[in-house]
MILUMDREN-846870 format. One record per atom (N, C-alpha, C, O): residue number from 1; atom name; x, y, z. Coordinates in pm, whole numbers, always signed. Layout:
# MILUMDREN-846870
   num   atome     east    north       up
   NUM      CA        X        Y        Z
...
This chain:
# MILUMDREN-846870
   num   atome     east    north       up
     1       N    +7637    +9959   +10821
     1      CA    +7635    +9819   +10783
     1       C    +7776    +9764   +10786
     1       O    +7873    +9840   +10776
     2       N    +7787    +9642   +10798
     2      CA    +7881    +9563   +10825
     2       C    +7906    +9473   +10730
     2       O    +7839    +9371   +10741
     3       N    +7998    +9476   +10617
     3      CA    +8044    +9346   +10512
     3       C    +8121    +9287   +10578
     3       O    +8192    +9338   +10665
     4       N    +8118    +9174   +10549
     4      CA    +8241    +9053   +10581
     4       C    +8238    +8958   +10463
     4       O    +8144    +8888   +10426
     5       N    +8375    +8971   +10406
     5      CA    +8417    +8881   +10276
     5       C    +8472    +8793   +10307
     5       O    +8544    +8802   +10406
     6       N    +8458    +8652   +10223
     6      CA    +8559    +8585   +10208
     6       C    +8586    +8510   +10067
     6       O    +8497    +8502    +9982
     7       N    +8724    +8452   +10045
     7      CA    +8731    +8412    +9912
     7       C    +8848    +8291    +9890
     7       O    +8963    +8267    +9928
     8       N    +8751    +8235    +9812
     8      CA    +8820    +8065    +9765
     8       C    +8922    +8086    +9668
     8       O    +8909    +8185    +9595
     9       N    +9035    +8000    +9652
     9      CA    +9088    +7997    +9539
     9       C    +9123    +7833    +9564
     9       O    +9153    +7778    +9670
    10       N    +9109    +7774    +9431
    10      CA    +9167    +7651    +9416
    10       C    +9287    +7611    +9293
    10       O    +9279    +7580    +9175
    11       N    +9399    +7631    +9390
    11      CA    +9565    +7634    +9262
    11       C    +9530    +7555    +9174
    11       O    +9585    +7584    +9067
    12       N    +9436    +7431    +9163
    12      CA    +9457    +7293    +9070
    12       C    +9370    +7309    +8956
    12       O    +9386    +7244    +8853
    13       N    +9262    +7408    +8975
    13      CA    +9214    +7456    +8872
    13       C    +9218    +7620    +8809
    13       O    +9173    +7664    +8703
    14       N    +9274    +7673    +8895
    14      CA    +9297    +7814    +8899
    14       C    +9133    +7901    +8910
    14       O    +9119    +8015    +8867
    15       N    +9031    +7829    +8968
    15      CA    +8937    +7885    +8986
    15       C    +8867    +7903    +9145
    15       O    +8871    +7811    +9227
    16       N    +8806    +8034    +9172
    16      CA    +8757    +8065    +9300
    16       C    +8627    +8091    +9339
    16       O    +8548    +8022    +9275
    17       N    +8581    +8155    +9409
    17      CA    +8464    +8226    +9443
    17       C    +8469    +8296    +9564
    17       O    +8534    +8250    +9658
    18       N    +8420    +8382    +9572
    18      CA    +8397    +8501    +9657
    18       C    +8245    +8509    +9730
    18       O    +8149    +8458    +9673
    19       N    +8231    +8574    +9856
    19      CA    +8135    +8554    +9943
    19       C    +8119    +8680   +10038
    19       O    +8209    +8735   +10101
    20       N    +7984    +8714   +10034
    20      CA    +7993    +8879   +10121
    20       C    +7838    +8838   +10182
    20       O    +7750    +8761   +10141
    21       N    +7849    +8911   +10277
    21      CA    +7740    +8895   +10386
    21       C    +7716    +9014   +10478
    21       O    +7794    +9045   +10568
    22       N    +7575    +9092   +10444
    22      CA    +7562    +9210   +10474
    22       C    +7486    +9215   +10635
    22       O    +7390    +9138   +10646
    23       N    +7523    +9301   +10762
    23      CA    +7460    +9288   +10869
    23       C    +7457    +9352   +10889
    23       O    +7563    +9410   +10866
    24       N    +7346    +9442   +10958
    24      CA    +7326    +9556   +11003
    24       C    +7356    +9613   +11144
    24       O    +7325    +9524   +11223
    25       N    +7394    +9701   +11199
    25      CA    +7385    +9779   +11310
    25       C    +7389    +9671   +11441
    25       O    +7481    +9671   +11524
    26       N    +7266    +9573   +11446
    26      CA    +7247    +9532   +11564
    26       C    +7241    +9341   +11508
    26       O    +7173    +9248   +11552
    27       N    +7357    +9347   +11383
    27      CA    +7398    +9242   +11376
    27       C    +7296    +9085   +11316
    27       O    +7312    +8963   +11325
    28       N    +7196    +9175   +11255
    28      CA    +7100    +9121   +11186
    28       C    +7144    +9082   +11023
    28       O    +7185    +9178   +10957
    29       N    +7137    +8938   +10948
    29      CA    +7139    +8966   +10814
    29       C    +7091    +9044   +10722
    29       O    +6986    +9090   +10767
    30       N    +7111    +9088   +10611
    30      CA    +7050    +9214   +10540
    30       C    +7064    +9131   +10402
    30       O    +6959    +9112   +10340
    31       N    +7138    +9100   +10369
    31      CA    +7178    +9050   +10251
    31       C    +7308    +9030   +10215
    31       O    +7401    +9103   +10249
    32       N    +7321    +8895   +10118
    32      CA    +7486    +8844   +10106
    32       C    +7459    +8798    +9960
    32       O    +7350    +8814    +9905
    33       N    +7560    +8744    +9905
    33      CA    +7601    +8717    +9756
    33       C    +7744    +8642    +9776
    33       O    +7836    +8663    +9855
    34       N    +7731    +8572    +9702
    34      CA    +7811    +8450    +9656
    34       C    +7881    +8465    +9503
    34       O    +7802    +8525    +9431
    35       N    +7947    +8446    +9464
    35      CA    +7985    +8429    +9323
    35       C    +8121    +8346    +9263
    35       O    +8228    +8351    +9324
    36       N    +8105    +8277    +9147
    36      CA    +8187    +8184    +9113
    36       C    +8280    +8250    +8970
    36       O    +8233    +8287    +8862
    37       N    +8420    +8251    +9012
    37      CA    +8477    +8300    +8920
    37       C    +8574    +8161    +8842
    37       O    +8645    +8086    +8908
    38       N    +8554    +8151    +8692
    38      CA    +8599    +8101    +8651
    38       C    +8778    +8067    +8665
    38       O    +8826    +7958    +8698
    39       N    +8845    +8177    +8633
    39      CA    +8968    +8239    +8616
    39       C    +9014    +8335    +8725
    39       O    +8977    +8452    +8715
    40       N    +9103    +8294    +8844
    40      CA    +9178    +8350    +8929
    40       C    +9297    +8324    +8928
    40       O    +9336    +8221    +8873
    41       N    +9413    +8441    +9010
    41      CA    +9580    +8436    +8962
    41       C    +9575    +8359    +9116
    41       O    +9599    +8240    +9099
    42       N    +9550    +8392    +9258
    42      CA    +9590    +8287    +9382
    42       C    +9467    +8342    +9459
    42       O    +9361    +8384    +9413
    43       N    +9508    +8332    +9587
    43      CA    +9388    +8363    +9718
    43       C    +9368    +8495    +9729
    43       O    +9260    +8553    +9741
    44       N    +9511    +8556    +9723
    44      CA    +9485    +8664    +9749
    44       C    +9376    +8773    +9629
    44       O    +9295    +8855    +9671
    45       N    +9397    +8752    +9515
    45      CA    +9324    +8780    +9446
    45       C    +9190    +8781    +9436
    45       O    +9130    +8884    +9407
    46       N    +9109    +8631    +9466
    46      CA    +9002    +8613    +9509
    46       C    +8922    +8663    +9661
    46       O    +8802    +8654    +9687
    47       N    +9071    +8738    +9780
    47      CA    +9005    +8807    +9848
    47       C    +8970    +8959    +9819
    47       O    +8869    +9014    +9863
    48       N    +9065    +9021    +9740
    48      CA    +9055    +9162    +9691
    48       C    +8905    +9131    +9598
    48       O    +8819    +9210    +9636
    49       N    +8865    +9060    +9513
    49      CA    +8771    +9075    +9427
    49       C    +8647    +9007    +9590
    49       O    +8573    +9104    +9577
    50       N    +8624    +8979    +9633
    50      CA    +8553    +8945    +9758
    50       C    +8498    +9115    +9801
    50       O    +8386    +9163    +9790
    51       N    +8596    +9164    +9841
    51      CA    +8578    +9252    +9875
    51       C    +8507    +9368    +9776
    51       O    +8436    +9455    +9825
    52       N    +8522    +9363    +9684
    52      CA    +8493    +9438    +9560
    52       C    +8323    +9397    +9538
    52       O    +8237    +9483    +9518
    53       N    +8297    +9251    +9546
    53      CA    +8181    +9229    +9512
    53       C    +8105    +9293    +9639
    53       O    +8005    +9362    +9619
    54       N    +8158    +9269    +9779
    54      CA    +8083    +9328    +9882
    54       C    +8038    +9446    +9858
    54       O    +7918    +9470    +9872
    55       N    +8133    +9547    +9816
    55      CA    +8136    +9705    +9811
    55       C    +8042    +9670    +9723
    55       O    +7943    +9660    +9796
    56       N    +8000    +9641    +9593
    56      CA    +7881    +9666    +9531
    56       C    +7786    +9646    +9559
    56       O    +7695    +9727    +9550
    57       N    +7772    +9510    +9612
    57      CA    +7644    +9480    +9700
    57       C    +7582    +9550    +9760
    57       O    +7460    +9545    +9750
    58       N    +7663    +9664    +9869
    58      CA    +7633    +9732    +9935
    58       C    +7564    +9848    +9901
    58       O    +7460    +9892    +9949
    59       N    +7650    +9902    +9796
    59      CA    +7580    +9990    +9700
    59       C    +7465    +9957    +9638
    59       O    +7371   +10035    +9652
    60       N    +7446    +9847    +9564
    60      CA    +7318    +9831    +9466
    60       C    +7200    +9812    +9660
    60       O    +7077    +9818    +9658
    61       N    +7249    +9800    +9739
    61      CA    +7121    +9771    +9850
    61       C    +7093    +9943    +9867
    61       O    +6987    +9963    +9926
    62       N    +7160   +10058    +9830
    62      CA    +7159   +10157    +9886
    62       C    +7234   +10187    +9996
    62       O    +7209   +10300   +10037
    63       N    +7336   +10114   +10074
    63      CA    +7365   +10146   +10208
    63       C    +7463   +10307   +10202
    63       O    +7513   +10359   +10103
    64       N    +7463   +10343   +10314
    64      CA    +7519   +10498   +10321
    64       C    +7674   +10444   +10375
    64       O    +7784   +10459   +10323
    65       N    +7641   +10389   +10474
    65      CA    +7788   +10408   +10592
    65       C    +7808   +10192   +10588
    65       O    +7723   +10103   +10589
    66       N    +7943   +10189   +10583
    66      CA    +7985   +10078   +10540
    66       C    +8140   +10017   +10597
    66       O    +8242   +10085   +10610
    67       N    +8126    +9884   +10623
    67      CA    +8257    +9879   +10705
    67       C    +8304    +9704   +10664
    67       O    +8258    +9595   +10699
    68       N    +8398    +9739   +10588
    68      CA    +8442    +9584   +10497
    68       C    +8542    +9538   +10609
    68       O    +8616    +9610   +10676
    69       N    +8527    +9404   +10616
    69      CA    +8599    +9315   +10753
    69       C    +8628    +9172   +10651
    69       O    +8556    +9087   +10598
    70       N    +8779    +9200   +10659
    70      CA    +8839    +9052   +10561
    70       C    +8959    +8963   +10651
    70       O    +9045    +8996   +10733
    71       N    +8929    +8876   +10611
    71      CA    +9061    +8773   +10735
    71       C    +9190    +8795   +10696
    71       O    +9277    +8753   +10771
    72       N    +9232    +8871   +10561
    72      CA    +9345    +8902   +10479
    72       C    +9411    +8972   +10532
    72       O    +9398    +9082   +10480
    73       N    +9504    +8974   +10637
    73      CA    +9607    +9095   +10690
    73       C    +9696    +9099   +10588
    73       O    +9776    +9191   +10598
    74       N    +9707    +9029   +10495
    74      CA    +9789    +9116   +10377
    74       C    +9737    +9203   +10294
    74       O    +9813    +9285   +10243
    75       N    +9597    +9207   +10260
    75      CA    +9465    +9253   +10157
    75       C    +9450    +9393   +10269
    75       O    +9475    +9504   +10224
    76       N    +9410    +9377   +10409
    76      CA    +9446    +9492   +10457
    76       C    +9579    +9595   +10442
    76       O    +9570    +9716   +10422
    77       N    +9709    +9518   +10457
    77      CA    +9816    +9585   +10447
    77       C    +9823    +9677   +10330
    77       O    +9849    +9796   +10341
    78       N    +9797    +9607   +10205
    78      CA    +9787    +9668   +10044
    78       C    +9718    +9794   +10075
    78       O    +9762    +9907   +10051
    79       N    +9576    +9757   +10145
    79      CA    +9474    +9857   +10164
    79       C    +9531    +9986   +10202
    79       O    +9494   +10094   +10154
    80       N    +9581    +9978   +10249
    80      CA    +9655   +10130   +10368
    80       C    +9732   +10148   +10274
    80       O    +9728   +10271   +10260
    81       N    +9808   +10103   +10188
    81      CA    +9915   +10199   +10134
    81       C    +9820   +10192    +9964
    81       O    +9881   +10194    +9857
    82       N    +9709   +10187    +9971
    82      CA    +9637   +10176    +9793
    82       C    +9748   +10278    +9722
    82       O    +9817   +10240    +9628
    83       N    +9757   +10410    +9778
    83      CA    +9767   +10520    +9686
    83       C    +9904   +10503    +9656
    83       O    +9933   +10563    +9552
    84       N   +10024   +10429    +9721
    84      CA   +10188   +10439    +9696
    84       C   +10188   +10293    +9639
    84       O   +10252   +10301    +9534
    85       N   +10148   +10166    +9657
    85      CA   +10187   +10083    +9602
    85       C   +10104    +9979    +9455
    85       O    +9986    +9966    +9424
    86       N   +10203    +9935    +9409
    86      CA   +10136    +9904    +9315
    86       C   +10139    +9686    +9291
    86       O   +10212    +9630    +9208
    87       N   +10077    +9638    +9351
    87      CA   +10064    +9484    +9347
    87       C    +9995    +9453    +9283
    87       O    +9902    +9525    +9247
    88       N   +10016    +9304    +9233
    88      CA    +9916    +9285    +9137
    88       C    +9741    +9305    +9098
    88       O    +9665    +9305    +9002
    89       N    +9741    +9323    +9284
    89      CA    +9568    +9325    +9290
    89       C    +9548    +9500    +9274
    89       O    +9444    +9564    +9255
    90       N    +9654    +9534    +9286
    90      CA    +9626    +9726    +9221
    90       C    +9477    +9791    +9169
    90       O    +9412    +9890    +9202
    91       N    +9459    +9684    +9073
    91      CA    +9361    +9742    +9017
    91       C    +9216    +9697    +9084
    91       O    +9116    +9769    +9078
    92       N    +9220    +9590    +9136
    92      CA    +9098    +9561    +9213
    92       C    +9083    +9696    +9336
    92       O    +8983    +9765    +9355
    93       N    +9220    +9705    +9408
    93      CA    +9193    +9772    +9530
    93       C    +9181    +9923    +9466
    93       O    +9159   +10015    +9545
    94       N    +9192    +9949    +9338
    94      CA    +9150   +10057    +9283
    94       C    +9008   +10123    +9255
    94       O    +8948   +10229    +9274
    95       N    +8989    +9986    +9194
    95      CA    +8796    +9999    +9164
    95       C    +8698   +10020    +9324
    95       O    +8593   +10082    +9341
    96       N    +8771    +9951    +9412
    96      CA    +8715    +9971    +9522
    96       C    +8677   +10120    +9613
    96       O    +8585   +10191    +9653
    97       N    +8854   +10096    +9607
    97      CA    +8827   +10259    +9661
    97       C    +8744   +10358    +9552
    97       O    +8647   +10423    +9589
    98       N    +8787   +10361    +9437
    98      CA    +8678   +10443    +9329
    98       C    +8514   +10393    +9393
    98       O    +8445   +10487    +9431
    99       N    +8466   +10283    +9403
    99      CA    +8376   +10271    +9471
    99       C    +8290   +10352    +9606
    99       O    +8183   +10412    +9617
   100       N    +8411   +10313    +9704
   100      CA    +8366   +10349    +9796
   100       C    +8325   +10493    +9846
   100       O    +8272   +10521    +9954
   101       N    +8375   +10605    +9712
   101      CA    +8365   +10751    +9746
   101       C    +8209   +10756    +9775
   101       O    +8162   +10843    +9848
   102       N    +8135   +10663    +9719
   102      CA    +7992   +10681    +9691
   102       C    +7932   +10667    +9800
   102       O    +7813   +10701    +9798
   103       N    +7982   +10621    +9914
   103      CA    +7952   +10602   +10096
   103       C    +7994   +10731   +10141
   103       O    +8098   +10790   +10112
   104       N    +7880   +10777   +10230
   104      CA    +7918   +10844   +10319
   104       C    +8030   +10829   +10435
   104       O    +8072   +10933   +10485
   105       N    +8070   +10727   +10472
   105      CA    +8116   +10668   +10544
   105       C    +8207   +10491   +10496
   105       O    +8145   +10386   +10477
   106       N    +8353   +10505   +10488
   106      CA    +8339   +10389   +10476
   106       C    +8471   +10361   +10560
   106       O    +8548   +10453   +10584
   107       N    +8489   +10267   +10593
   107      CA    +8611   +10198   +10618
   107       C    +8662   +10061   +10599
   107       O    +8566    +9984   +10591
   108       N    +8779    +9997   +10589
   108      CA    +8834    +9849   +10517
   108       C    +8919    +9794   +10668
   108       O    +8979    +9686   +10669
């Protein structure tokens, strides 16, 4: 399966929402989720928690093998170094990966 996140932030209220959309194999919808967060620090934040809601999604559907796709080449960058660096979204990209052991298969 195939996630693809994305995530709002609006500076003027400091609030976002996040968006995941599940497709399968041959590019069929499966299931997606939306969610509105009161309280966010910027964008980038609201894409790390994007991603986070995907990974569960994925899980509560049962999926085995899983492949998160975000427009964030900085949210990727963090990604690759999770285990040496520590940014503010640390702990999101923490829960994730703690997440993702539960896939047979995953990749970001």
């Amino acid at each position: 399966m195939k996630c693809n996140v994305d995530g709002a932030f609006d500076p003027r209220t400091g609030q976002g929402a996040t968006g995941a959309v599940l497709r399968n194999h041959s590019g069929s919808f499966v299931s997606g989720r939306a969610r509105w967060y009161q309280y966010g620090l910027d964008s980038l934040t609201l894409e790390a928690l994007a991603c986070k809601d995907g990974v569960l999604l994925a899980a509560e559907m049962g999926v085995q093998r899983l492949q998160v796709e975000t427009d964030s080449q900085e949210l990727v960058k963090l990604w690759e170094a999770v285990d040496t660096q520590r940014s503010s979204i640390y702990p999101i990209l923490k829960e994730i990966k703690d997440h993702s052991a539960a896939f047979f298969d995953f990749s970001f």
